[in-house]
N, C-alpha and C positions, 0 to 999 in steps of 0.2 A: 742772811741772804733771803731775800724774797722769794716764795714757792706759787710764781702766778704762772699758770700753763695758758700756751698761746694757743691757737686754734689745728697747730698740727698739730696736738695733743701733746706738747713735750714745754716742760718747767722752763723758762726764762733763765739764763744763765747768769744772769749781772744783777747785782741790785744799781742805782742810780748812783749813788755815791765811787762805786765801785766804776761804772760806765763814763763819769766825771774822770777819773783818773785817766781813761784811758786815752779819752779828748786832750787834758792838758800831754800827753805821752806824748801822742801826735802832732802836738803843737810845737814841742821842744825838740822833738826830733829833727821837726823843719826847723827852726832856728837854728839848729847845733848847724844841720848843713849850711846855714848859710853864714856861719862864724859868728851869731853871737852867744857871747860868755857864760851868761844868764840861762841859757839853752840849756847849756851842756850841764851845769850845774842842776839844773829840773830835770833833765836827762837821766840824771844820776839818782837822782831823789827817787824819781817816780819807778825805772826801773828795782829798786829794790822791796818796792811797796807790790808792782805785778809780778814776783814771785806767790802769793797768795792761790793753792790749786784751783781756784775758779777761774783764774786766768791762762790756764795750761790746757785745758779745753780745747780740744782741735776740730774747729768746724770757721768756717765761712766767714771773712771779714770785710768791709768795705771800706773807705775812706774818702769822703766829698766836702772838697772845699769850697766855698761861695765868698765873691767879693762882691761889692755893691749888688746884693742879691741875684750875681749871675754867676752860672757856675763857670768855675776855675781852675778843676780837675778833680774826678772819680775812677777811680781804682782799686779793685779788691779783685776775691776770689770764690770761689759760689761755695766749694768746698777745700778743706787743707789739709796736710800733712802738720801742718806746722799750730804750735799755739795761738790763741785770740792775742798776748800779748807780740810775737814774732810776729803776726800777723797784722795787725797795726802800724809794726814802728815800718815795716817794708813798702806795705801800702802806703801810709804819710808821705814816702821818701817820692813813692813814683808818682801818686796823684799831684805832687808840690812839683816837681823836675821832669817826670818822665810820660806824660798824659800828651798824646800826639796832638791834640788838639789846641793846647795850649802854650803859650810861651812859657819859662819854667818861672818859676815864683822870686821873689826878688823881699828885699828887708821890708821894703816900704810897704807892698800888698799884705805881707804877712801880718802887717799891725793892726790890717784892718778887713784879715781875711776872719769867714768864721766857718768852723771845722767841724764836722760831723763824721761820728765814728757808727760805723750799722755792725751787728752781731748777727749773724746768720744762724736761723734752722738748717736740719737735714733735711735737701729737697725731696718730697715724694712726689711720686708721675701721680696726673690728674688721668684717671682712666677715663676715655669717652668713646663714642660712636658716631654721634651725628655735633654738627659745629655748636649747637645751639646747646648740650650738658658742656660745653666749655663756657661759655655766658653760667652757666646756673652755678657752675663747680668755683667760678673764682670769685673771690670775697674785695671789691674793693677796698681801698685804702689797710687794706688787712697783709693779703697776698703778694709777696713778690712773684716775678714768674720768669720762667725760663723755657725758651724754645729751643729745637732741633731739629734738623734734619740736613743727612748726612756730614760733612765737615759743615755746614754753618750753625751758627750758635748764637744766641743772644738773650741779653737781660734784662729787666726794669726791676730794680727796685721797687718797693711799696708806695716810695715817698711820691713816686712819677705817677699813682694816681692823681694827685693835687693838679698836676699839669693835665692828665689827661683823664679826666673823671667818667665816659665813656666807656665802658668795655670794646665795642665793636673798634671802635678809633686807638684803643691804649692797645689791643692786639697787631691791628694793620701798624700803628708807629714798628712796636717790634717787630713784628715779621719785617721792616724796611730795614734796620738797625741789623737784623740777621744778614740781609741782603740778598731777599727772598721778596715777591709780589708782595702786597699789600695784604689783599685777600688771601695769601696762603692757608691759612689756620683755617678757613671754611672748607681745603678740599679735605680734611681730616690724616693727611701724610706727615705731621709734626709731632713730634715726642716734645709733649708738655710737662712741666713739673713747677710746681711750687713751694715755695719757702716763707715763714715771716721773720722780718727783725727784731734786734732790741734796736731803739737807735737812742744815740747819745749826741748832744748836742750842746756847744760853748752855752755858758750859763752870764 
């Protein structure tokens, strides 16, 4: 396994090889749901291979699917109870079926969806005072990040820098996504924290 530390200061959980596995897992998972044979058979394969304890790791999974480069469905969990492997095949099921946003996944899309599995750090709070050490504290394209305050909640991925390479503008996104002002995050009332990924991606 590869011993590369990410910027919260904690060792990378997957090597590549290992992060492949977990992409094809997700991919067969959706197929088995959608009855084909071939599926279930990789299904079978792949789950005996993430027995492996690097897999039994219980932290934070995601799963985003893309079809003609628009997204299809994402769905995961910031932190879990459960393994990076349970936590995959669960996410695959809802991001392909169960993503409010989306119709649920069909044979045809599946052939020519492509699957991205993300590994989560443990979030730490971004300590700040004034709005401006949240611009300094967060690392683009590096950082996922996560807002709060009181029941609203919300999250960006890392990858969502690409779309929104702005800090000022990739906060106001989320604070809207929380369902909070735009500008929220400048009165200083949000419990921020952040995380980085491993991400894995169809090859």
């Amino acid at each position: 396994m590869d011993n590369r530390v990410n910027l919260q200061g904690e060792e990378d959980v997957l090597s590549e090889d290992q992060g492949q596995i977990l992409v094809r897992l997700a991919r067969a998972v959706i197929g088995e749901r959608l009855g084909m044979e071939s599926h279930l058979i990789e299904k079978k394969i792949l789950l005996e291979k993430v027995g492996q304890p690097e897999f039994s790791e219980k932290t934070g999974t995601f799963v985003t699917i893309h079809l003609n480069k628009k997204l299809k469905g994402c769905i995961g969990s910031l932190e879990s109870s459960e393994s990076i492997a349970e936590g995959v095949v669960k996410n695959a099921v809802n991001a392909a079926f169960h993503d409010p946003r989306f119709t649920p996944m069909t044979v045809d899309e599946l052939h020519g969806a492509d699957i991205e599995v993300s590994v989560l750090s443990k979030p730490v709070p971004l300590v700040y005072k004034e709005s401006d050490e949240i611009l300094s504290g967060l690392k683009q394209d590096i950082h996922g990040v996560i807002i709060k305050k009181g029941r609203l909640q919300a999250t960006f991925l890392p990858q969502v820098w690409h779309q929104l390479p702005e800090k000022k503008m990739f906060l106001e996104h989320l604070c809207k996504k929380a369902g909070l002002p735009a500008r929220e995050w400048q009165k200083g009332t949000l419990e921020i924290f952040t995380y980085t990924v491993q991400s894995f991606e169809d090859l």
